[in-house]
Residue, then its C-alpha position, 0 to 999 in steps of 0.5 A: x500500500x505503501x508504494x502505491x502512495x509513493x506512486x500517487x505522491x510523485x505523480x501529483x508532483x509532477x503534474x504540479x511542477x509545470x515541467x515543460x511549460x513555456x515562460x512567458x518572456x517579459x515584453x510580450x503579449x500577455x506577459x509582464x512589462x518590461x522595466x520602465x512599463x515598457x513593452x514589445x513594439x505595438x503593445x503598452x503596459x496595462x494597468x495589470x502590469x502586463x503587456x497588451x494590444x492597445x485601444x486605438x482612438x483617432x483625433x479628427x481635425x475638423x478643417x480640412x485647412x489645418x496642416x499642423x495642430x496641437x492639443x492638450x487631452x486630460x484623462x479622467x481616473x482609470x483612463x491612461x494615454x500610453x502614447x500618439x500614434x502616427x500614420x499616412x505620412x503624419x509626423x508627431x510627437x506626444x508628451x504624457x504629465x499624467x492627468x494631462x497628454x500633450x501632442x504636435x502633429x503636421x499633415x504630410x506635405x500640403x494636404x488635409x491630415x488623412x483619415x486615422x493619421x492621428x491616433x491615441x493609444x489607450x492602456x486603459x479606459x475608453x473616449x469617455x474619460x478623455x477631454x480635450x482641453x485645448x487645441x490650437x491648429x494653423x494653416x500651411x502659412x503658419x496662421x492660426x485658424x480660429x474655428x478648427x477643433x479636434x475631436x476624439x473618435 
C-alpha cells in the first residue's frame, strides 16, 4: 500500500511542477512589462502590469485647412494615454504629465491630415474619460485658424 502512495505522491508532483511549460518572456503579449512599463513594439503596459494590444482612438481635425495642430487631452481616473500614434505620412510627437497628454502633429506635405493619421493609444479606459482641453491648429502659412477643433473618435 505503501508504494502505491509513493506512486500517487510523485505523480501529483509532477503534474504540479509545470515541467515543460513555456515562460512567458517579459515584453510580450500577455506577459509582464518590461522595466520602465515598457513593452514589445505595438503593445503598452496595462494597468495589470502586463503587456497588451492597445485601444486605438483617432483625433479628427475638423478643417480640412489645418496642416499642423496641437492639443492638450486630460484623462479622467482609470483612463491612461500610453502614447500618439502616427500614420499616412503624419509626423508627431506626444508628451504624457499624467492627468494631462500633450501632442504636435503636421499633415504630410500640403494636404488635409488623412483619415486615422492621428491616433491615441489607450492602456486603459475608453473616449469617455478623455477631454480635450485645448487645441490650437494653423494653416500651411503658419496662421492660426480660429474655428478648427479636434475631436476624439
Amino acid at each position: 500500500m505503501s508504494r502505491l502512495l509513493c506512486v500517487l505522491l510523485l505523480m501529483a508532483v509532477q503534474a504540479g511542477c509545470g515541467c515543460g511549460a513555456t515562460p512567458c518572456p517579459p515584453g510580450a503579449a500577455a506577459c509582464a512589462c518590461l522595466s520602465g512599463n515598457a513593452c514589445n513594439d505595438g503593445l503598452t503596459c496595462g494597468s495589470d502590469g502586463k503587456c497588451t494590444a492597445p485601444m486605438l482612438v483617432g483625433l479628427v481635425v475638423s478643417d480640412p485647412a489645418a496642416r499642423g495642430c496641437e492639443v492638450l487631452l486630460t484623462e479622467q481616473p482609470g483612463t491612461s494615454i500610453a502614447n500618439g500614434q502616427f500614420t499616412g505620412g503624419v509626423v508627431g510627437t506626444t508628451v504624457r504629465q499624467a492627468p494631462r497628454v500633450a501632442m504636435t502633429f503636421v499633415a504630410p506635405a500640403d494636404s488635409a491630415f488623412p483619415a486615422g493619421g492621428v491616433q491615441l493609444a489607450l492602456s486603459s479606459g475608453s473616449t469617455a474619460g478623455l477631454t480635450v482641453t485645448k487645441a490650437s491648429c494653423v494653416d500651411v502659412k503658419g496662421a492660426r485658424l480660429p474655428n478648427a477643433t479636434i475631436s476624439i473618435r
